[in-house]
C-alpha positions in Angstrom: 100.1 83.2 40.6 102.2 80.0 40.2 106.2 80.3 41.2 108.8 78.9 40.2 110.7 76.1 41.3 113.5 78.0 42.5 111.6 80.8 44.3 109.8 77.7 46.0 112.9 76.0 47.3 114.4 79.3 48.3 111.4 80.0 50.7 111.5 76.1 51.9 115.7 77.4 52.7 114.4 80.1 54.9 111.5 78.7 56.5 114.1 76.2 57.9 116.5 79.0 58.9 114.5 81.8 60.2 116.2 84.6 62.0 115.2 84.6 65.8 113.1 87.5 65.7 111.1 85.5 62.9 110.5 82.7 64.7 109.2 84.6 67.6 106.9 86.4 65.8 105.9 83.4 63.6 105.4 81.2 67.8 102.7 84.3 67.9 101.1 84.5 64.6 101.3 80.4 63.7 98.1 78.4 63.7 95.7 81.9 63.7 96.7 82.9 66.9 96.6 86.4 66.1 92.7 87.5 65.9 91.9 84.3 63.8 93.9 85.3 61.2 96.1 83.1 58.7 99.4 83.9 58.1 102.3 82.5 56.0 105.8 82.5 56.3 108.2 83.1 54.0 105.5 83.6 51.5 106.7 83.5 47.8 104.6 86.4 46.3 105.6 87.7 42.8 109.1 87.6 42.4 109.9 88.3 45.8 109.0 86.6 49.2 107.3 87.9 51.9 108.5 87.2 55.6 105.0 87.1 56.8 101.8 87.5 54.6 98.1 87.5 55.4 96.4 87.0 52.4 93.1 87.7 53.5 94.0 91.1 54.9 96.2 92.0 51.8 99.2 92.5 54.6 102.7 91.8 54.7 105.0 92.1 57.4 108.6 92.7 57.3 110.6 91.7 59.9 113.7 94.3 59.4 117.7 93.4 60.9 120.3 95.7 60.6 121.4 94.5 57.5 118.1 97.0 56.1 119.9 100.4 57.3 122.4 100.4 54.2 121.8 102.4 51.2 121.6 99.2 48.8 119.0 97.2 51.1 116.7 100.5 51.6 116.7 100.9 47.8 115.8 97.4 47.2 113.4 97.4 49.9 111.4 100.5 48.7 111.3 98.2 45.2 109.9 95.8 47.0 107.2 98.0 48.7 106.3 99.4 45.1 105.8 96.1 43.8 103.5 94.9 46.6 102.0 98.5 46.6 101.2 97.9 42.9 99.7 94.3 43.8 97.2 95.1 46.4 99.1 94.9 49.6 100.4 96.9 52.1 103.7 96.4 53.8 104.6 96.9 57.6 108.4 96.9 58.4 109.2 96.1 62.0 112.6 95.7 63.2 114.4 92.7 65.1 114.3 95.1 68.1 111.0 96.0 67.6 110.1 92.4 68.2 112.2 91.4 70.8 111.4 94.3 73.0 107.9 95.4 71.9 106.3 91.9 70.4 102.7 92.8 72.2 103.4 96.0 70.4 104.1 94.7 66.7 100.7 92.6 67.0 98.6 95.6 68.5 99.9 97.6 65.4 99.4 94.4 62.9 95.9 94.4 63.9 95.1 97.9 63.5 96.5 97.9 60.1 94.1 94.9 59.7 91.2 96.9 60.8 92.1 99.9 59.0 91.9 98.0 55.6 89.9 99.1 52.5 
């Protein structure tokens, strides 16, 4: 699926400004250091963009700040979700807490979802 220019250069933005949580995960999951397993950041994938997306394993993961607790960002997230539903992939949300207390955790549960893929 080609994107468009704009999508493109707003994914460029935010893989030059990602949050710290992000960029801890992405220090684990850059060049296949998670089970082998290629991952891209800030992905552009329909007319959204993923934080982290594993095309092989139809995954994406979420990394969630607070900013994702208000009624508008939970309704817009669970759009989201249905669109990637819709498309093949599943979504795992982890928070910024989740990561910065728990990152051996998040990749445990990343790979199990892997594993558990049909």
């Amino acid at each position: 699926m080609r994107q468009s220019r704009i999508m493109t250069e707003r994914a460029r933005h935010l893989r030059r400004e990602p949050t710290n949580a992000e960029r801890k995960l992405w220090h684990v999951l850059r060049a296949h250091r998670l089970a082998g397993l290629s991952f891209r950041r800030q992905a552009p994938c329909g007319p959204f963009i993923a934080d982290f997306l594993c095309a092989e394993a139809r995954l994406i993961v979420e990394v969630d700040g607070a900013t994702h607790s208000s009624d508008e960002e939970v309704a817009y997230d669970k759009q989201r979700d249905a669109w990637f539903a819709a498309n093949g992939y599943r979504v795992l949300r982890v928070t910024n807490e989740d990561v910065y207390r728990n990152l051996d955790g998040v990749c445990e549960t990343m790979l199990a979802w892997v594993e558990r893929r049909d």
